[in-house]
C-alpha positions as CSV (number, residue, x, y, z in Angstrom):
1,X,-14.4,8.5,-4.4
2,X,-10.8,7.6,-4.2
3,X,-11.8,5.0,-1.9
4,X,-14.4,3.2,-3.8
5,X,-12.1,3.5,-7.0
6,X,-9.2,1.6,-4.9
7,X,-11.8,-1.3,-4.4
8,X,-11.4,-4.4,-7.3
9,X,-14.9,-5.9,-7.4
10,X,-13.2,-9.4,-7.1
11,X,-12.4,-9.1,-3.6
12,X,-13.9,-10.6,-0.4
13,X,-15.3,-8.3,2.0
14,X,-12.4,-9.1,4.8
15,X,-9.8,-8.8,1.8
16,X,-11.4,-5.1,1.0
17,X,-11.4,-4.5,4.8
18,X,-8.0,-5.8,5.8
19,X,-6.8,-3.3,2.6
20,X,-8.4,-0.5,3.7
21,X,-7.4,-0.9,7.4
22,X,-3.7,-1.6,6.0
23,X,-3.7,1.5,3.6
24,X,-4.8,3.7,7.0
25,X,-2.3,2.4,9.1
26,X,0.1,4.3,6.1
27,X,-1.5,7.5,6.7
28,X,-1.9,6.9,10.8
29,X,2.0,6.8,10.7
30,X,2.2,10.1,8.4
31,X,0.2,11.9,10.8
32,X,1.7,10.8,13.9
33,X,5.2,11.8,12.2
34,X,3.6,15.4,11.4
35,X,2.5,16.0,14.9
36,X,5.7,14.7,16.4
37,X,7.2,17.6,13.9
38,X,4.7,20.1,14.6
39,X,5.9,20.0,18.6
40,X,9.3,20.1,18.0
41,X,9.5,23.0,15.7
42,X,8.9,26.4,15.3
43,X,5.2,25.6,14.5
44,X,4.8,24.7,18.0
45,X,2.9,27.5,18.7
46,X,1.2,27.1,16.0
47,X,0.3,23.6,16.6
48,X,-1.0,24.6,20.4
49,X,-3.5,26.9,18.9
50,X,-5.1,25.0,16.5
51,X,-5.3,22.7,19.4
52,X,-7.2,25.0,21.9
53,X,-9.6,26.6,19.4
54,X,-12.4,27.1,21.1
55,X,-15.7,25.4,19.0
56,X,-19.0,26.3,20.6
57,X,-22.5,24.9,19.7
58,X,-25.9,26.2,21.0
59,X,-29.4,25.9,20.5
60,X,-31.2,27.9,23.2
61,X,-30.6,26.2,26.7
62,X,-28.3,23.4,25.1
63,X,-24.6,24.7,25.0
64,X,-21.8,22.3,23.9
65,X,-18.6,24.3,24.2
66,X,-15.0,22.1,23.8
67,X,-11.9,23.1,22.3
68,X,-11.1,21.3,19.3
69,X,-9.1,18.9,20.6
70,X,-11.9,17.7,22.3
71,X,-14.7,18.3,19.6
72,X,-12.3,16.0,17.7
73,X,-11.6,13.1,20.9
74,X,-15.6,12.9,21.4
75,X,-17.2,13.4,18.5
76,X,-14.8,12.3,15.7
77,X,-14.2,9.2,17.5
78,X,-17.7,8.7,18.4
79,X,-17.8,7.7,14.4
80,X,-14.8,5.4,15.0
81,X,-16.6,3.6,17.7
82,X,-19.9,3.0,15.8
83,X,-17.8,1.2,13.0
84,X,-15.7,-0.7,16.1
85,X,-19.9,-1.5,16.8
86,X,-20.3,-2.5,13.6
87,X,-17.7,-4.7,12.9
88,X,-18.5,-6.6,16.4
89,X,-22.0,-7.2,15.4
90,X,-21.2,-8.4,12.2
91,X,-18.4,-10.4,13.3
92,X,-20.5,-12.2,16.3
93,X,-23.6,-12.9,14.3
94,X,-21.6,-14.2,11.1
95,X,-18.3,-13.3,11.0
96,X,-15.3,-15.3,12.5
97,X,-16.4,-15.1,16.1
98,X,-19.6,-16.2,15.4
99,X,-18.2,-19.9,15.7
100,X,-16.9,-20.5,19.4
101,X,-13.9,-22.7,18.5
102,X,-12.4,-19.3,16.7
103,X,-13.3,-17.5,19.6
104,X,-11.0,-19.4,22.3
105,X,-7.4,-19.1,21.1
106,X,-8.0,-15.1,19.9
107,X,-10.0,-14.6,23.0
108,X,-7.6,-15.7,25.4
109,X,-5.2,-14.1,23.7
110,X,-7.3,-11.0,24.1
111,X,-7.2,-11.5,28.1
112,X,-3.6,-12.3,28.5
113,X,-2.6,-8.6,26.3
114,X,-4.9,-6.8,28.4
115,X,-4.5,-8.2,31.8
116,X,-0.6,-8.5,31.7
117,X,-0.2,-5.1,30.3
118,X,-2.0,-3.6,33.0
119,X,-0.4,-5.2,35.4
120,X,3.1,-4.3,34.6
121,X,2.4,-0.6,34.6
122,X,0.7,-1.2,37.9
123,X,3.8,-2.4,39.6
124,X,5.9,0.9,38.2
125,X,3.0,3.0,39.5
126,X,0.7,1.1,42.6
127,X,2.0,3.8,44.5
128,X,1.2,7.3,42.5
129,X,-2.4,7.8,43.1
130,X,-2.7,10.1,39.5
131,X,-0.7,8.0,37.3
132,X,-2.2,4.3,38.3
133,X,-5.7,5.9,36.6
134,X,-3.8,4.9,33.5
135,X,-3.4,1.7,34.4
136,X,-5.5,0.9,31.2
137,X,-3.1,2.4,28.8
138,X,-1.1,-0.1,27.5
139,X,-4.1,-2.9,27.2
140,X,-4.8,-1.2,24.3
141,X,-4.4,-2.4,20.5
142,X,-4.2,-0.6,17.5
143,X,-5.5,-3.0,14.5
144,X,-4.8,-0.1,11.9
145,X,-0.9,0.5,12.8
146,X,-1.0,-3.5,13.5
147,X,-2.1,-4.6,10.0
148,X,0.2,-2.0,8.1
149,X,2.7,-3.7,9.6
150,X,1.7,-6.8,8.1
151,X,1.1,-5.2,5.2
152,X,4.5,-4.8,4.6
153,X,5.7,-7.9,4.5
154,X,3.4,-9.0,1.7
155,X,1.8,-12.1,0.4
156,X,4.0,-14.2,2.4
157,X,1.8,-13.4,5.6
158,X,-0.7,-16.4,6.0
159,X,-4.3,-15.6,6.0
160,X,-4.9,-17.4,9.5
161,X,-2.3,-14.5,10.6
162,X,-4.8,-11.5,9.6
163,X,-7.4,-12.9,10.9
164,X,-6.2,-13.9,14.1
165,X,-4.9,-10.9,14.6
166,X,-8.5,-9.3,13.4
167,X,-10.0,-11.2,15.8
168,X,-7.5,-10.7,18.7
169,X,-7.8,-7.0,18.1
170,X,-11.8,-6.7,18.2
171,X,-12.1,-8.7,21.2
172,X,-9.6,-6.2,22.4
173,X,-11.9,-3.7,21.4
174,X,-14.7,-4.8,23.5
175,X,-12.4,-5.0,26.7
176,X,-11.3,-1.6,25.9
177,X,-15.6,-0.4,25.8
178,X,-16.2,-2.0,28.7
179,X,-13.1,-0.7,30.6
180,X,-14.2,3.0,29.3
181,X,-18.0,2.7,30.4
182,X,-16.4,1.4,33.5
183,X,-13.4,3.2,34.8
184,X,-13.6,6.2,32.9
185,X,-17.0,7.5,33.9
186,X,-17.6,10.9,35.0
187,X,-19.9,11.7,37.5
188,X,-23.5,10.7,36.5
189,X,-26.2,12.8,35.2
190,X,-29.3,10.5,35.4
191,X,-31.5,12.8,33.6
192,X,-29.4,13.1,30.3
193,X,-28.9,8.8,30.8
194,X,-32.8,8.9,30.7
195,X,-33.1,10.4,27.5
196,X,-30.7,7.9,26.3
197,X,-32.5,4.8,27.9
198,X,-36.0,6.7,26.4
199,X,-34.3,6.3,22.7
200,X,-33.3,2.7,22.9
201,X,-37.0,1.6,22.4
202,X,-37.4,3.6,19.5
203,X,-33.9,2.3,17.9
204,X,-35.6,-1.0,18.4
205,X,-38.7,-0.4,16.9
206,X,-37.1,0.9,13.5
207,X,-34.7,-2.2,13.7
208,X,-37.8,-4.3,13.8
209,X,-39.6,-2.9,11.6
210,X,-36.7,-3.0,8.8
211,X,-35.7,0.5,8.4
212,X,-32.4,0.2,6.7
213,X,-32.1,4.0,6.2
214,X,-29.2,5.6,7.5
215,X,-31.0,9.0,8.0
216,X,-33.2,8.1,11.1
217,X,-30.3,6.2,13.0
218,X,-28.2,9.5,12.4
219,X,-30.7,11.6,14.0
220,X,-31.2,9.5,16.9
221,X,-27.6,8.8,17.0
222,X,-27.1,12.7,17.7
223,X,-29.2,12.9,20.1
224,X,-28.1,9.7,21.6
225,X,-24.6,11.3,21.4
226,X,-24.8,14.7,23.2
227,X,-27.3,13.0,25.9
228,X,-24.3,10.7,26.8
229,X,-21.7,13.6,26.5
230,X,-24.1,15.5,29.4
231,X,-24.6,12.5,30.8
232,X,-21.0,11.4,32.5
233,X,-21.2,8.5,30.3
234,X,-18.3,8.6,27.6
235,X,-19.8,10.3,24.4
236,X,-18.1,7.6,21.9
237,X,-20.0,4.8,23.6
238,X,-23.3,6.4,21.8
239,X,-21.2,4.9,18.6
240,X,-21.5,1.6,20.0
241,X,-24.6,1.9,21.5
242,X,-26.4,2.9,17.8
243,X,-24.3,0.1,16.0
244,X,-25.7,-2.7,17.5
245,X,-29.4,-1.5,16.3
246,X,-28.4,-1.2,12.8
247,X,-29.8,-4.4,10.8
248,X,-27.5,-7.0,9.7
249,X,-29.9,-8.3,6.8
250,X,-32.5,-6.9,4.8
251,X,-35.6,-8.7,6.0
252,X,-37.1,-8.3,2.3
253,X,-34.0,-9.2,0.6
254,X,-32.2,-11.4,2.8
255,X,-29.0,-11.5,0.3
256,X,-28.2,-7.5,1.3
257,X,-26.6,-6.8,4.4
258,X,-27.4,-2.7,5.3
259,X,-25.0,-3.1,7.9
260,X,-21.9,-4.2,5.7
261,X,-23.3,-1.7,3.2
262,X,-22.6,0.9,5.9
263,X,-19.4,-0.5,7.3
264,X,-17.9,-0.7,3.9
265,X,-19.0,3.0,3.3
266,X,-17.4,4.4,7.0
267,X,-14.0,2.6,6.4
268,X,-12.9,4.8,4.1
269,X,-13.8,7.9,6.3
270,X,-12.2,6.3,9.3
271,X,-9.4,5.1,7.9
272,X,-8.3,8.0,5.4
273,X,-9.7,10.5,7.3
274,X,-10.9,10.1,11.1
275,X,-8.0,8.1,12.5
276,X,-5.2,10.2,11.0
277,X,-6.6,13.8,12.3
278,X,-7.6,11.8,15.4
279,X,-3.2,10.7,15.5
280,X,-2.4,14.4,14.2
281,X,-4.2,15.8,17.5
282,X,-3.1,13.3,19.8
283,X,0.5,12.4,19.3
284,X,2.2,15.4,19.0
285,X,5.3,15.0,21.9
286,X,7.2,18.4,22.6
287,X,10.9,16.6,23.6
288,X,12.7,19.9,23.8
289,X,14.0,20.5,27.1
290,X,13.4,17.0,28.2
291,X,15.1,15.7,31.4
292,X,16.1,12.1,32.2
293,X,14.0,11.9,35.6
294,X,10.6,12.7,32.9
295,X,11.5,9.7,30.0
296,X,11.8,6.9,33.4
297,X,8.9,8.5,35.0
298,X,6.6,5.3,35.6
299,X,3.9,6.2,33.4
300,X,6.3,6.3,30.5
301,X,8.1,3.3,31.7
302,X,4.7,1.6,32.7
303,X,3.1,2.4,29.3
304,X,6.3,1.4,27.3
305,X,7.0,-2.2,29.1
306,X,3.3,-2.5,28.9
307,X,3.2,-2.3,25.5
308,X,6.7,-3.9,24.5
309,X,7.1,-6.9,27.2
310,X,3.3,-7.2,28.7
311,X,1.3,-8.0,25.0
312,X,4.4,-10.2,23.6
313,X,4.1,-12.5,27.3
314,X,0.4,-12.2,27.9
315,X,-0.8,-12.8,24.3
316,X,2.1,-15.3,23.5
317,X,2.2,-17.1,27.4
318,X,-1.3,-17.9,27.1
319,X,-2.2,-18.4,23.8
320,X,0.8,-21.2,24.4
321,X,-1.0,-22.2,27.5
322,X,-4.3,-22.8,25.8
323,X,-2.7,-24.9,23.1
324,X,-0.5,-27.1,25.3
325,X,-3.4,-27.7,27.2
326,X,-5.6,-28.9,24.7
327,X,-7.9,-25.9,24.2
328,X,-7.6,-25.2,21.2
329,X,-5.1,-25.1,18.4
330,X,-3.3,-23.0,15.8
331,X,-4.9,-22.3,12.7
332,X,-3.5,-23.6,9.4
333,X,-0.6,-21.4,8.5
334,X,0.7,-20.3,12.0
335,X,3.2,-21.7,13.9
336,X,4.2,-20.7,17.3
337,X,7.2,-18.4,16.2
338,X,4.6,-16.3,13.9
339,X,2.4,-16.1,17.0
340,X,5.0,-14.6,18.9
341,X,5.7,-12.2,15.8
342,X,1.9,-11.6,15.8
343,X,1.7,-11.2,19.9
344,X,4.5,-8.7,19.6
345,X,2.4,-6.5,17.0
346,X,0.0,-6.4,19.1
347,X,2.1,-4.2,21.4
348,X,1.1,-1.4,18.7
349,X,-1.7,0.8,20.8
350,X,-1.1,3.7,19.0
351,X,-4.6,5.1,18.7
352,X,-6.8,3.5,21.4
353,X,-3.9,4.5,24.0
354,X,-4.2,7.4,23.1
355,X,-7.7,7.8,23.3
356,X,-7.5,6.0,26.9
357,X,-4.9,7.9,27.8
358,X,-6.5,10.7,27.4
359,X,-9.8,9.8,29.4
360,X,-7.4,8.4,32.3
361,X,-5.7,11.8,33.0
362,X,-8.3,14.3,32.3
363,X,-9.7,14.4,35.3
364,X,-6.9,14.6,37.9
365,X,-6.4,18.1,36.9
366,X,-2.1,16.9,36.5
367,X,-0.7,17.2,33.3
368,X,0.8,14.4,32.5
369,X,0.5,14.5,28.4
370,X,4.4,14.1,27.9
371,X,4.2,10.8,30.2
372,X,1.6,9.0,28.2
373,X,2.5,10.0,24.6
374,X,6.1,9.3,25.0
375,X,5.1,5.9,26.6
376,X,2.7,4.8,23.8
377,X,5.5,6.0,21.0
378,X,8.5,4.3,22.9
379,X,6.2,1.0,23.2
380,X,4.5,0.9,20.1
381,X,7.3,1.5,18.2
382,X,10.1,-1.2,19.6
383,X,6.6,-3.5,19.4
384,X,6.3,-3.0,15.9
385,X,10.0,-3.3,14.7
386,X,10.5,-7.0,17.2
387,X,7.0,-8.3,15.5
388,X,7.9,-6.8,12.2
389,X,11.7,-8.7,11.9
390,X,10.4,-11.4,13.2
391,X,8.5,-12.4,11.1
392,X,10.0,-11.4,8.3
393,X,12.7,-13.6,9.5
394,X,10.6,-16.7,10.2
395,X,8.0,-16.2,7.1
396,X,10.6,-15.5,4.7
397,X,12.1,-19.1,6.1
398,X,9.2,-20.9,5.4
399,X,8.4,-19.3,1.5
400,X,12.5,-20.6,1.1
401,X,11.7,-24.1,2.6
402,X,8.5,-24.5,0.8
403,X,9.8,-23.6,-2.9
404,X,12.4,-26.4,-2.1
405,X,10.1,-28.9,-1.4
């Protein structure tokens, strides 16, 4: 209710969208901070067994038993993925990217922040057979964190800045799907991926035949889900998977779009709710007792220069590239030193890290949950304090230069 309340019917849909995502990147913070003080306290303990509380569901045969932690990494975030599915279809079949000239200068910024990331926490860790699984870590970028950033600074912050960086990060999000359904696969159970092959017809016959009901996509979608969770397959892929069957338009009223209707209705759980018990979970770092030899470990070195240094020069180097070559341009508004500000925000990974990062480690049996959480923290942090002064600096330049014109 508070949510819909918040909402001033004069807005655009991206300006309600870039609000929400701005007010959750608030609360994302909050929780983060909570968890940090949750491991570093006397509620410790505490904090450890809420955790590992054991949450078991059965139905005859079918026994799903996960500790919390878990319950909340799979399913939770299974939600989270079906809006990321959302949002992509929406945004490829009439949003920004469904124009190919707003697609090049995003999307190879997009490359460059995942591939150079990567890369740099390869070289600290090529050699560490356990810790290169997280090589995926730091490609990782978390639009939430990313646009309260922004958010801060106010109305000085061009438009073509948002949405660049909107774009940049859901590009970013398909990378990241693809590099889940394809490095972080368990082993395969083909008879729980035939159940979820069997259903894809069936999504397809309600999407044809215009059932804009949420009610029979849910069911499916929970059957959809715990097939893929039996299956090997990540479980939050069933998010995207159920998405991109949802109708974009009403075929009988061609002016309402059921899938914006929904979007616009799972923001407000994702971003007030979802994403912040998701950070509370996830983030809490125990530093007591910490030795030097475990903060320059390479996976927190890897992660943290991934983050920091890899996304400013492989967002920034070839988005520059791609301009100087005549690929594409900047969009009104955005200059190249608000690019870098932008490329350095994008260092933020905060959530998805976390969620790779825990996918990356959970099957080596090595616990290396001090390594990756410090890493993501150290990185997303320093990214978001460079991107943040900068362009306050250059932005607040360009308001003074303008008035005196």
């Amino acid at each position: 209710m508070a949510v819909n309340s918040a909402i001033r019917k004069d807005e655009t849909f991206i300006e309600q969208f870039l609000r929400l995502e701005s007010a959750g990147g608030i609360l994302l913070i909050a929780a983060a901070g909570m968890a940090i003080l949750c491991a570093n306290t006397p509620l410790s303990g505490a904090y450890q067994l809420l955790l590992d509380t054991p949450v078991e569901f059965r139905i005859g045969g079918l026994e799903i038993a996960k500790p919390l932690l878990l319950w909340i990494n799979d399913g939770l975030m299974a939600v989270f993925f079906y809006l990321i599915g959302l949002e992509l279809k929406r945004e490829l079949l009439e949003g920004e990217l469904s124009d190919p000239a707003n697609i090049i200068l995003p999307g190879v910024g997009a490359i460059g922040g995942m591939l150079v990331p990567g890369l740099i926490y390869a070289y600290f860790n090529l050699q560490d057979d356990v810790a290169i699984k997280g090589w995926a870590i730091p490609a990782a970028t978390d639009i939430a964190f990313a646009l309260g950033v922004l958010a801060l600074l106010g109305s000085r912050v061009p438009p073509s800045i948002k949405i660049f960086l909107t774009s940049l990060a859901i590009i970013d999000d398909i990378g990241a799907i693809v590099i889940i359904a394809v490095f972080y696969t368990a082993q395969i159970s083909f008879s729980a991926l035939f159940v979820v092959v069997g259903l894809l017809p069936v999504l397809y016959i309600l999407n044809r035949r215009n059932v804009t009901s949420y009610s029979p996509y849910m069911i499916i979608g929970i059957i959809v889900w715990i097939a893929m969770l039996k299956s090997g397959v990540h479980a939050t892929l069933a998010g995207v998977l159920l998405a991109f069957f949802f109708p974009m338009r009403d075929r009988k009223n061609p002016d309402h779009s059921p899938l914006e209707h929904l979007e616009h209705d799972l923001h407000g759980a994702v971003a007030y709710f979802i994403l912040p018990v998701f950070a509370f979970m996830n983030a809490g770092v125990d530093l007591r007792g910490m030795t030097t030899d475990q903060f320059l470990h390479g996976v927190p070195i890897g992660i943290a220069l991934g983050l920091f240094v890899g996304k400013q020069v492989g967002i920034f180097g070839l988005c520059w590239l791609a301009v100087k070559a005549g690929l594409t341009r900047l969009p009104n508004g955005m200059d190249m030193v608000s690019l870098y500000g932008t490329a350095a925000l994008c260092g933020i990974g905060f959530t998805m890290s976390l969620f790779i990062g825990s996918l990356a480690f959970e099957e080596t049996g090595v616990n290396l949950l001090f390594d990756e959480r410090f890493g993501i923290l150290a990185g997303s942090i320093a990214s978001g304090l460079i991107g943040y002064f900068v362009l306050k600096a250059h932005l607040g330049k360009k308001v003074v230069l303008d008035q005196t014109d």
